[in-house]
N, C-alpha and C positions, 0 to 999 in steps of 0.2 A: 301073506305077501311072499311073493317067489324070491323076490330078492331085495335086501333092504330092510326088516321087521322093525318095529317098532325099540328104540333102545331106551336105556334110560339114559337122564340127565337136562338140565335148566335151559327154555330159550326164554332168555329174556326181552323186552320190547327191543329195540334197533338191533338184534343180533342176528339178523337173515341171514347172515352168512355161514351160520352155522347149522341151518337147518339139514345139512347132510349127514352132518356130524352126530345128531340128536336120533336121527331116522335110521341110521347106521350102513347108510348106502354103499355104494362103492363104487369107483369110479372108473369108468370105461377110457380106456387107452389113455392117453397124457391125462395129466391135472388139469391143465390150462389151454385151450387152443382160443386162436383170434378166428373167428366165424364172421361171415358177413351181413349184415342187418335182413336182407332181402330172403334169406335163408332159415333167421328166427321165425316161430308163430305162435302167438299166445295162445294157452290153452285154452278151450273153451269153456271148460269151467272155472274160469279167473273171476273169483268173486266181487270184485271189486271193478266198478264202471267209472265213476265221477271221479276228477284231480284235482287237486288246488294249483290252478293254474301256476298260482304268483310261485308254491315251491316247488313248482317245475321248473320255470323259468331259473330260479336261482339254482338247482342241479344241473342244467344246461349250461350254464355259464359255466360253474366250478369243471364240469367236465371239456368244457371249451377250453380251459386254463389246464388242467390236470389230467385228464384221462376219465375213464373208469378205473375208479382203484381197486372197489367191490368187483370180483369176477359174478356173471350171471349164473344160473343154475336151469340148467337144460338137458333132455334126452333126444337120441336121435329117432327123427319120424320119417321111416320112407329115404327122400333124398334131401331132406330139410334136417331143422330140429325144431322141439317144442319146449318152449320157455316153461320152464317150472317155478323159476325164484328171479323177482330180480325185473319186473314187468315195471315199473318208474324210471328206472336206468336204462330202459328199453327206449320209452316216450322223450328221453333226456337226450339219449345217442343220438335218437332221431333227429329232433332238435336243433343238435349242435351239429347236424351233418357229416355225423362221421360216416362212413362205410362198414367198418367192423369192429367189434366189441371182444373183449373176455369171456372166455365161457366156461364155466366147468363142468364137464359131461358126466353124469351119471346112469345107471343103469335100475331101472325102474318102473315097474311094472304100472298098470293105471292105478291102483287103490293106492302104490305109496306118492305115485305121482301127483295125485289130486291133494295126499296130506299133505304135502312139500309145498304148493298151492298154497291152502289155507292156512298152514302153518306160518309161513311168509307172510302171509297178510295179515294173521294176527298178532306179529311183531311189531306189526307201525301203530306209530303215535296217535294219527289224527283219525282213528276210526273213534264212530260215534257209539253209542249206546247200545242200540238195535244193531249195529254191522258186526260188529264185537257177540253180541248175542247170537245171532244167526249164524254168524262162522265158527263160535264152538259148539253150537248146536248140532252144526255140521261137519264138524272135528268128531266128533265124540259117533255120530251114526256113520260117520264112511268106517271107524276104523272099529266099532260094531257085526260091520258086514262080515268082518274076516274070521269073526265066532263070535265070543264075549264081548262084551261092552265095555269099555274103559271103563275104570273107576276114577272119582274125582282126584285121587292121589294119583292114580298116572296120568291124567290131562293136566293134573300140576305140574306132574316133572315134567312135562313137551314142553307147557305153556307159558309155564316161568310165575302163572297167578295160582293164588292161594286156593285152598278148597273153599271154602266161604264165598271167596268170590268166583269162583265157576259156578257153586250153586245159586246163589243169587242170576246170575246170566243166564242158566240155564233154564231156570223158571220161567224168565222172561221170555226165553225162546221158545219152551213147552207152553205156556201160559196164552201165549197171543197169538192170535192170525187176522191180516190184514186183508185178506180173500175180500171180493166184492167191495172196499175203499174206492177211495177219487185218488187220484194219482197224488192229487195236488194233498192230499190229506194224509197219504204215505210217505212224502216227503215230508208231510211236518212232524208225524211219528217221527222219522229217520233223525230229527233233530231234538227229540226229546232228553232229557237226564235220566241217569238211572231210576232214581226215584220215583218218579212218577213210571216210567213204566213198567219197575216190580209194584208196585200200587196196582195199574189197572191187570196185572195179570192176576192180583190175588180176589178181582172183581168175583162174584158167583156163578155169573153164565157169561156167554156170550156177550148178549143183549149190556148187561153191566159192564163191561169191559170194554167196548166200542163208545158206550157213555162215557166211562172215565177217560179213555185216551181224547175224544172230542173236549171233556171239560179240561184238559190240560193242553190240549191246542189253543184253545178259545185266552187260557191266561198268559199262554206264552205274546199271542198276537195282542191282549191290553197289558202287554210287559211286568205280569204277575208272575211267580216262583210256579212253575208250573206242579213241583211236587207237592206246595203246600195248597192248590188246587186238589189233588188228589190224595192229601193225609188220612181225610175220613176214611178212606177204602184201606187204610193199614191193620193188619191185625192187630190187636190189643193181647197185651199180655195176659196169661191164664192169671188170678187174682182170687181173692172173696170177695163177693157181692157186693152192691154198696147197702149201706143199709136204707129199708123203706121208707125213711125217716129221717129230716135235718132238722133235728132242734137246738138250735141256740140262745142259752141267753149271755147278754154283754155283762161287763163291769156294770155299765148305769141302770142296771137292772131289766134292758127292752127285750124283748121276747120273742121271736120269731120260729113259725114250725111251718114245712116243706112238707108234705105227702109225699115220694114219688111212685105212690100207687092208691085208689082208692080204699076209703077202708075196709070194705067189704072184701077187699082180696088179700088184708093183710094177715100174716101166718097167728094163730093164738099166741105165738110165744114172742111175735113182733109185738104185739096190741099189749100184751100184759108191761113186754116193758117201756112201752110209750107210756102206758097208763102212772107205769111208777115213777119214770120222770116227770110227768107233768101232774102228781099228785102236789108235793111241794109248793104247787106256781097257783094251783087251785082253792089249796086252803087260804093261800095270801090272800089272792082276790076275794075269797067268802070274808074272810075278816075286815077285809078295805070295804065290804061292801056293805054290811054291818052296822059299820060307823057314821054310814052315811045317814 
């Protein structure tokens, strides 16, 4: 990055406002200038499409009452600028009919611009499972391109999440691809839990992975836990065997034996020791039978 490198230090979720600070920008001519709405332009790689109307609505009010208190985060484009941070306070200003907004201008080439981006985005609350997924997926390969590859401990100090859970997310985003879906069945991916969707990425192929995301659509729409839909596809932990064999017998002496393989495949040293527990239960029976 020409200008801006990557720095260390915590963004945590609602702290957008410091993503300059984390990215270690710098900022062009004043801190603060009031810019005019008409003259903002969201980036084009603004990952983020759909809003919740209703919490717009109430950031529109609050800014009808109060201002912008958050200043935006923006580089100059040409005879404009282009919105880096700050794209809800944008649709909010809008809105509430202001004219002009807070800005803080920074100096930013496109690979930190696009981070500043994504990095803001992955500060808000209401991303889903998959948006969260796909935008540190996408964190982690723009800032790839500049050589090395993040490691999960420095995608933790940007992102404010743990290592654990970037890795779990990022599976999910290596794991799946939704290519040739129905629109209407990407949006219902979009509303999945984690759960279920580190489940269908740890599917075997392809083929298996578009079955388990369908079988977790299908429970979510008969209002079932959509990850316990998709348990079975969870790894098991490494263990010993079970054994080829459940024999039990009760207190009241009843006796029950399980195969769970025929005997012909069972190992010599599995067979000899079935044989010696059920030596005991055999002589009983010869003697009950005996008597008779």
């Amino acid at each position: 990055m020409k200008k801006g490198g990557l720095g260390g230090g915590l963004l945590g979720r609602g702290q957008g406002s410091n993503v300059e600070a984390i990215l270690g920008l710098e900022a062009a001519g004043e801190a603060i200038q009031e810019i005019r709405l008409d003259l903002l332009q969201k980036a084009p790689w603004q990952p983020r499409g759909a809003r919740d109307r209703e919490a717009l609505d109430v950031l529109a009010e609050s800014i009808r009452e109060h201002g912008v208190l958050e200043p935006l985060l923006a580089r100059r484009d040409g005879d404009g600028f282009q919105l880096l941070a700050g794209h809800r306070r944008l649709d909010a200003a809008r809105m509430a009919k202001l004219t002009t907004v807070p800005v803080r201008l920074l100096e930013a080439d496109d690979t930190t611009a696009r981070a500043v981006t994504l990095t803001e985005n992955l500060a808000r609350e209401d991303l889903t499972a998959w948006e969260e997924a796909q935008g540190l997926a996408a964190l982690r390969d723009l800032l790839g391109q500049e050589g090395k590859a993040p490691t999960l401990a420095e995608l933790a100090r940007l992102t404010g999440r743990s290592r654990a859970h970037l890795s779990e997310y990022l599976k999910i985003a290596d794991g799946l691809d939704l290519g040739g879906m129905k629109r209407a069945d990407i949006h219902a991916v979009n509303t999945l839990p984690k759960a279920a969707l580190l489940n269908a990425s740890r599917a075997v192929d392809s083929t298996a992975k578009r079955a388990v995301l369908e079988a977790a659509i299908r429970a979510t729409g008969d209002g079932k836990a959509p990850g316990k839909a998709t348990e079975p596809h969870r790894p098991r932990k490494a263990g010993r065997r079970p054994a080829p064999y459940v024999l039990t017998v009760r207190e009241d002496g009843r006796v029950s034996l399980a195969l769970r393989r025929p005997v012909g495949e069972l190992k010599p040293k599995d067979a000899a020791a079935l044989v010696e527990r059920l030596d005991p239960i055999l002589k009983a029976l010869r003697r009950r039978a005996r008597e008779a």
